[in-house]
C-alpha positions as CSV (number, residue, x, y, z in Angstrom):
1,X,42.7,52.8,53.5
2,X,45.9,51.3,53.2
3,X,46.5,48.1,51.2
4,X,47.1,45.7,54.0
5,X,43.6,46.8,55.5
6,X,42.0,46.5,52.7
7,X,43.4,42.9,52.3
8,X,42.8,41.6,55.3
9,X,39.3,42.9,54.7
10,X,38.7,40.8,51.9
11,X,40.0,37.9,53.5
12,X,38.0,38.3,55.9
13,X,34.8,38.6,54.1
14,X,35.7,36.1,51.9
15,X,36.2,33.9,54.9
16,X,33.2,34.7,56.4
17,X,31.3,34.1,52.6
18,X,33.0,30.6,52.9
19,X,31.6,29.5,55.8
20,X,28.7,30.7,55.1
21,X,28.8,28.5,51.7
22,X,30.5,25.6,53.6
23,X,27.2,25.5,56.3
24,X,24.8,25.3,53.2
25,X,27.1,22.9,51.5
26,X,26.3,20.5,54.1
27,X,22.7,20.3,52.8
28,X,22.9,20.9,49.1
29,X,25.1,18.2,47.9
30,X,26.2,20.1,44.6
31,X,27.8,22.6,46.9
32,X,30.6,21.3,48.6
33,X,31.4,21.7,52.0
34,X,35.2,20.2,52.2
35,X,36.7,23.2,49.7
36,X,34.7,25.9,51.4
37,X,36.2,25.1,54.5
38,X,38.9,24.6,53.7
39,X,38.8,28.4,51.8
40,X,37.4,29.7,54.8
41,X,40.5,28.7,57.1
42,X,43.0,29.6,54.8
43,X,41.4,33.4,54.5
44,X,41.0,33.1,58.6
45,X,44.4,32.4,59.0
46,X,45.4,35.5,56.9
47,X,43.5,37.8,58.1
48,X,42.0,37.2,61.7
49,X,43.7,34.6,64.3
50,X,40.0,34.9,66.2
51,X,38.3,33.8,63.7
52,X,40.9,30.6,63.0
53,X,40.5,29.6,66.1
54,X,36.8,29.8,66.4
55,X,36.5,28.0,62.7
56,X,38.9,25.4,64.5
57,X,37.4,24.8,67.0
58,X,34.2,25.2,66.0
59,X,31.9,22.1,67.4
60,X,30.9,20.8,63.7
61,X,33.6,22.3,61.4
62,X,36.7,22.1,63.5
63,X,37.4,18.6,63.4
64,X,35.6,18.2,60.0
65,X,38.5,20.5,58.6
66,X,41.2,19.3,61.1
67,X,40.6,15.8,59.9
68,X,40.4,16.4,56.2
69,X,44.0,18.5,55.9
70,X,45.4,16.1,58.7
71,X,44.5,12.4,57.6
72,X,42.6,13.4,54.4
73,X,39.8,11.2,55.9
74,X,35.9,11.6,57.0
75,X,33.8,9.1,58.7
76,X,32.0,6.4,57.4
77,X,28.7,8.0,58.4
78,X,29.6,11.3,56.9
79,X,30.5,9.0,53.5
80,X,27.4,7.1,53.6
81,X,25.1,10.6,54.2
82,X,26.9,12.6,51.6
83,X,26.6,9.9,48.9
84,X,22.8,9.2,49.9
85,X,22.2,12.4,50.1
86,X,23.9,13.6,46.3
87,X,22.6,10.9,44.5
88,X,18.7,11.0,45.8
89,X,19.1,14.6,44.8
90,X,21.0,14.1,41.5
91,X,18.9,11.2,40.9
92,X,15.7,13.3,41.1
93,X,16.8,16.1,39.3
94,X,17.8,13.4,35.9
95,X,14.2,11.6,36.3
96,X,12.0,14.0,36.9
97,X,13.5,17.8,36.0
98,X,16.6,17.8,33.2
99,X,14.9,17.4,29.9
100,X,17.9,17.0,28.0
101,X,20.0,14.1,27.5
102,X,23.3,16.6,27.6
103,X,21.9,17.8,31.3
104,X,21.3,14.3,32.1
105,X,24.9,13.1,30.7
106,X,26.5,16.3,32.5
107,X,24.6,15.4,36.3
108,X,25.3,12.3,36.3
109,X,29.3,13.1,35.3
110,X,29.0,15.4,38.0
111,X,27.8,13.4,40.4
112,X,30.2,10.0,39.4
113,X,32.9,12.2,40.1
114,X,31.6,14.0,43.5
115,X,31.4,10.0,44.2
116,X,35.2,9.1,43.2
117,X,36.1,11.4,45.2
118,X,34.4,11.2,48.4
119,X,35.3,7.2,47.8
120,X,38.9,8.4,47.2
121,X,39.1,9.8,50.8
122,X,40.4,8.2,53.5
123,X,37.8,6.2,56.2
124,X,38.4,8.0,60.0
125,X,39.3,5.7,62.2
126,X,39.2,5.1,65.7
127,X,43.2,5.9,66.4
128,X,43.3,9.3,64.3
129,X,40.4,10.2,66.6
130,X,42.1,9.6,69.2
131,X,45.5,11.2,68.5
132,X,43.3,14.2,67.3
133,X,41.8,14.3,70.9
134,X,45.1,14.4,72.4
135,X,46.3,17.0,70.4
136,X,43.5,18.9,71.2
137,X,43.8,18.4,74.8
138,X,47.7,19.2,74.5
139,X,46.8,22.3,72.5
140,X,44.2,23.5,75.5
141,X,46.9,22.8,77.8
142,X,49.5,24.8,76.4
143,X,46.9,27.9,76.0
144,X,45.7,28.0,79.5
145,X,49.5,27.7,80.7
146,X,51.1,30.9,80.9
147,X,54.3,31.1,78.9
148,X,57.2,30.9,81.7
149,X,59.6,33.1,80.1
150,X,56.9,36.1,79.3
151,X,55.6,35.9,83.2
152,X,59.2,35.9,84.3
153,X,58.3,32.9,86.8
């Protein structure tokens, strides 16, 4: 196998790994969904344009990631869920399973700066959903018009 197979082989299944980690990120909320995603497009893009597209596109993930690298921004629900959801989880794990103070100190850290940063990120708003729709539609268009020059029309 040459080495560009093999490359785009591992791209691939490290793609595929990444989604598969992104999907269960959005339940755990010590695994994070955003860098998985993210991961997951940039192998994609090097390694299968099908794949891209479909992660793109994808009804839950493809405007999650489109919106992340385009406005760095998630919506207020997704905020308000993702905070709930880390610190009934972190909070359960300090009072009723670490035993340590250290494990304690060290969850809580974690999840104070899971927090900062999800605070850090831009709201979504109604006008970047909007110009995401129309590039959307605009990118639809263009791939069910044939290309004028390649049709000789």
């Amino acid at each position: 196998m040459n080495r560009s197979r093999l490359r785009k082989g591992l791209l691939l299944s490290a793609g595929i790994v990444c989604v598969a980690l992104g999907a269960v990120g959005v339940f755990l909320p010590l695994l994070p969904t955003t860098p998985f995603l993210l991961l997951a497009a940039a192998c994609f893009i090097r390694s299968s344009d099908r794949l891209y597209r479909w992660l793109m596109t994808h009804r839950l993930f493809g405007a999650y990631i489109r919106h992340y690298r385009e406005y760095r921004a998630i919506s207020l629900p997704a905020k308000i869920g993702t905070l709930a959801l880390l610190w009934a989880t972190i909070g359960y794990a300090i009072l009723a399973v670490a035993q340590s103070f250290a494990l304690r100190a060290l969850l809580f850290l974690i999840a104070a700066g899971v927090t900062a940063h999800i605070l850090s990120l831009r709201t979504l708003t109604q006008e970047m959903l909007a110009e995401d729709a129309r590039r959307q539609a605009g990118d639809r268009m263009a791939e069910a018009t044939p290309d004028v020059e390649a049709t000789g029309v």
